[in-house]
Residue, then its C-alpha position, 0 to 999 in steps of 0.5 A: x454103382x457101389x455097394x453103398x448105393x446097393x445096399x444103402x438106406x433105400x428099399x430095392x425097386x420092385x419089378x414090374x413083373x412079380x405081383x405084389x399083394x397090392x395087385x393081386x387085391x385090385x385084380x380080385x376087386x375088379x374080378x369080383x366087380x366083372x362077377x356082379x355085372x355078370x351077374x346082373x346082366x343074367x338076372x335081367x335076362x332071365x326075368x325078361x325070358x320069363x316075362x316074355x314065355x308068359x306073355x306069350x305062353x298066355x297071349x298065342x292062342x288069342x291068334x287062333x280060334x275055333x270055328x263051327x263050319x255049318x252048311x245054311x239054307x238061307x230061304x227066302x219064305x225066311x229072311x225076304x218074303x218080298x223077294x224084293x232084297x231090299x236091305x231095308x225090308x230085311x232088317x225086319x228079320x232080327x238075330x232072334x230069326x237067324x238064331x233060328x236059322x242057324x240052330x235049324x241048320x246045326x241040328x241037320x248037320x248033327x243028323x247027317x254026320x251022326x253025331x249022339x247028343x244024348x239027353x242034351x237038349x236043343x239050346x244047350x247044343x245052340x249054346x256051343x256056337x257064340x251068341x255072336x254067331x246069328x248077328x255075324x250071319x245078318x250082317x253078311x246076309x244084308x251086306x249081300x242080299x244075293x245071298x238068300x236063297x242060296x245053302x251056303x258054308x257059314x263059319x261061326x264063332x264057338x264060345x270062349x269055352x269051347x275055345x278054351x277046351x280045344x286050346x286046353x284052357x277048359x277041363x272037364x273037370x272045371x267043366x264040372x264046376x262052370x255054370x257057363x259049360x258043362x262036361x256033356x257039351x264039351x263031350x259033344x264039341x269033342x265029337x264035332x271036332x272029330x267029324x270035322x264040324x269044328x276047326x281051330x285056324x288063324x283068327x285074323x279077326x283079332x287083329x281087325x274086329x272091334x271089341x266085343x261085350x262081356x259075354x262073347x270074349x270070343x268075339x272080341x278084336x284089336x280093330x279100333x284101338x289099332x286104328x285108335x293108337x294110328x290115329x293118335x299117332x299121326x297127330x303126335x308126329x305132325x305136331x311134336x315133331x315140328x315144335x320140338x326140332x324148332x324149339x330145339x334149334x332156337x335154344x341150342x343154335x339162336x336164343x342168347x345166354x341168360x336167365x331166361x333160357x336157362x329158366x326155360x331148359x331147366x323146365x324142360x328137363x323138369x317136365x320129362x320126369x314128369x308122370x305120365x298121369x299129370x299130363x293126363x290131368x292137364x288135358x281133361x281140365x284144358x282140352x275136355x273141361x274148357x276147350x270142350x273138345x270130346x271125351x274119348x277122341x284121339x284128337x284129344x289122346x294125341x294133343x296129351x301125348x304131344x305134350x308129353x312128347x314134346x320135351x322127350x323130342x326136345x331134349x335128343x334134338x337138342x343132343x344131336x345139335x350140340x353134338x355136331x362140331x363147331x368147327x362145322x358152323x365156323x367153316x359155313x360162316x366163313x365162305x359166306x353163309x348166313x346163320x340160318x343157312x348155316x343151321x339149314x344146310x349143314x348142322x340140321x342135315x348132319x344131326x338128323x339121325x339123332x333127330x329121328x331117333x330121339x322123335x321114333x323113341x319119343x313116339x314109342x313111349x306114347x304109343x305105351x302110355x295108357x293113364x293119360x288116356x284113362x283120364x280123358x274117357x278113352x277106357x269107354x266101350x267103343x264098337x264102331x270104328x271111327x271113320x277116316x280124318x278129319x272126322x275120325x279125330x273127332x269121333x270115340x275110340x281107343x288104344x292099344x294099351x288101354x285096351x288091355x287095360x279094359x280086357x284085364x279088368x273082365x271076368x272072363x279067363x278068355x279075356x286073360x288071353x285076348x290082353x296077353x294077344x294085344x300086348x305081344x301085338x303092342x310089343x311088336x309095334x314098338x319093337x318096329x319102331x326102335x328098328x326103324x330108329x336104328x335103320x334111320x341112324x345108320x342111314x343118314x349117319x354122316x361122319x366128320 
């Protein structure tokens, strides 16, 4: 190599060990992106800390409530002056009577364990227990009519502001300014507390009671719009689940080529972006206006979240099929498989996992989704529970979302509480439900 080759007209070669000022702008720019992604990543988890501490800040305390403990003389000369106990003859004695009963029965409990009201009157100290209480304490009298004649320890709701002062929602300052409670009331449920008249334990009633009214937001539980949102559920898995892995296996392994099908995928794809409310539109014209299928009913709630479902369903089971090798299918049909044994014993087996991914995804934005529902009269106030299937698909219930739907809309602060409890056992369900997924996956994933 000569001097000239050196030295010549062409620029020396740049060494790949020294970075040049091109380098160094890629290095920062890649730097600077890695800080942005940084970055947003931290933002978003710390709106969703935020988010959850105030969900569960405001909903913890709807999984505990306060009791009054009161030892009650049932009498006979009271509740059953046939001494027959017969349920029937009992009803005749209403809540009225058992109020009766239970503010007779306080009013000892006060004198034995001497506890002062001061000036207070009767009904302002029978104001401290829920007005639930007389119609709990009949209710177990005529389930048990055994019962009566008998003392026994009776545990009663306090009312929401007793509650909420032991829980320090309630002040006795904004006692002060609170038609429904007064300072003096609350002094006196801080002496019963003391005397250990009054306990705030577990209230596995929230999750099993029906709802309640306006007035007794203590009262009020999860019971109907859990077995509400089981119910539509089942329907949305017996009937999503089958169409949509058939309709997905005729597009994706049988239908031809043409016009059609496109037409029929690109509406598919159109109807997952679909707002949740259309199709709550759809099912009150369809289902409630001309089908004349009941308002309210989680058959009606689970044929809307079916077809809300179903192109969800359709479309990560069309994903799973294309993504198994057509090596697979090939290999089938040459030692002699028909098409359809092909799909059946090979194909379908090794994209289940996403199969049953996509479906458990599917069911969890149901089980969320609440404007359909509103739509179709599920917002009602249902006390009772449905009874179990068939008829129970018929009868009026509601879920979990609009539950707290419901519950927000109420004055109460109590309420406040009682939907913050039902979204952290809504977030819990569907956190189950994307374990479950990623359990299922891993399971029944196959490798080839």
């Amino acid at each position: 190599m000569t001097d000239a080759t050196l030295h010549g007209g062409h620029a020396a070669p740049r060494s790949l060990l020294a970075t040049d000022a091109r380098t160094r702008r890629r290095k920062a720019a890649e730097t600077r992106f890695r800080l942005y992604g940084l970055t947003a990543v931290g933002l978003g988890l710390v709106a969703l800390v935020f988010l959850m501490w105030s969900i569960l800040g405001n909903g913890m305390g709807a999984f505990r409530q306060t009791y009054f403990e009161i030892p009650v003389e049932l009498s006979e000369a009271t509740l059953d002056k046939s001494g027959t106990r017969d349920p029937a003859v009992m009803k005749k004695v209403t809540t009225v009577g058992y109020g009766k009963i239970l503010q007779k029965a306080l009013e000892a409990e006060l004198a034995a364990r001497n506890i002062d009201t001061g000036t207070m009157k009767a009904k302002d100290v029978m104001g401290l227990l829920s007005k639930e209480a007389p119609a709990d304490l009949r209710n177990m009298v005529l389930a048990d009519p055994a019962l009566v004649g008998q003392t026994i320890t009776f545990e009663a709701f306090a009312t929401s502001r007793v509650d909420g002062y032991f829980k320090g929602r309630v002040t006795m300052e904004s006692a002060a300014r609170d038609s429904n409670i007064s300072p003096e009331q609350l002094a006196v449920a801080q002496k019963m507390a003391d005397a250990g008249l009054i306990t705030t334990q577990f209230n596995l009633g929230f999750l099993s009671m029906p709802d309640a009214s306006e007035l007794r937001p203590e009262a009020a539980g999860l019971g109907v719009a859990i077995l509400g949102s089981a119910y539509m559920m089942f329907i949305v898995l017996l009937l999503a689940l089958p169409i949509g892995v058939a309709t997905s296996i005729y597009l994706e392994e049988l239908a031809p080529k043409n016009k059609w099908t496109d037409m029929i995928e690109v509406n598919i794809a159109n109807l997952a972006a679909v707002p949740s409310i259309v199709y709550g539109i759809l099912a009150l014209a369809l289902f409630i206006n001309f089908m004349g299928l009941p308002q309210s009913a989680p058959i009606v709630g689970g044929l809307v979240l079916t077809l809300m479902t179903l192109p969800t369903i359709i479309i990560a089971t069309r994903a799973a099929l294309k993504a198994v090798p057509p090596s697979i299918r090939d290999a089938a049909l040459g030692v002699g498989a028909s098409k359809m044994q092909a799909i059946f014993h090979h194909v379908l087996p090794l994209a289940m996992p996403g199969i049953l991914t996509g479906t458990i995804l599917g069911l969890a934005r149901a089980l969320g989704e609440s404007a359909p529902l509103l739509l179709i009269g599920m917002v009602a106030f249902v006390k009772d529970f449905p009874a179990a299937p068939p008829e129970g698909l018929m009868q009026p219930a509601t879920a979990l979302p609009v539950q707290v739907y419901q519950w927000t809309q109420r004055s109460d602060p109590a309420f406040v509480e009682r939907a913050s409890g039902a979204i952290i056992v809504l977030l819990a369900f569907l956190l189950i439900m994307n374990a479950v997924a990623i359990i299922l996956r891993r399971r029944f994933e196959r490798r080839w």
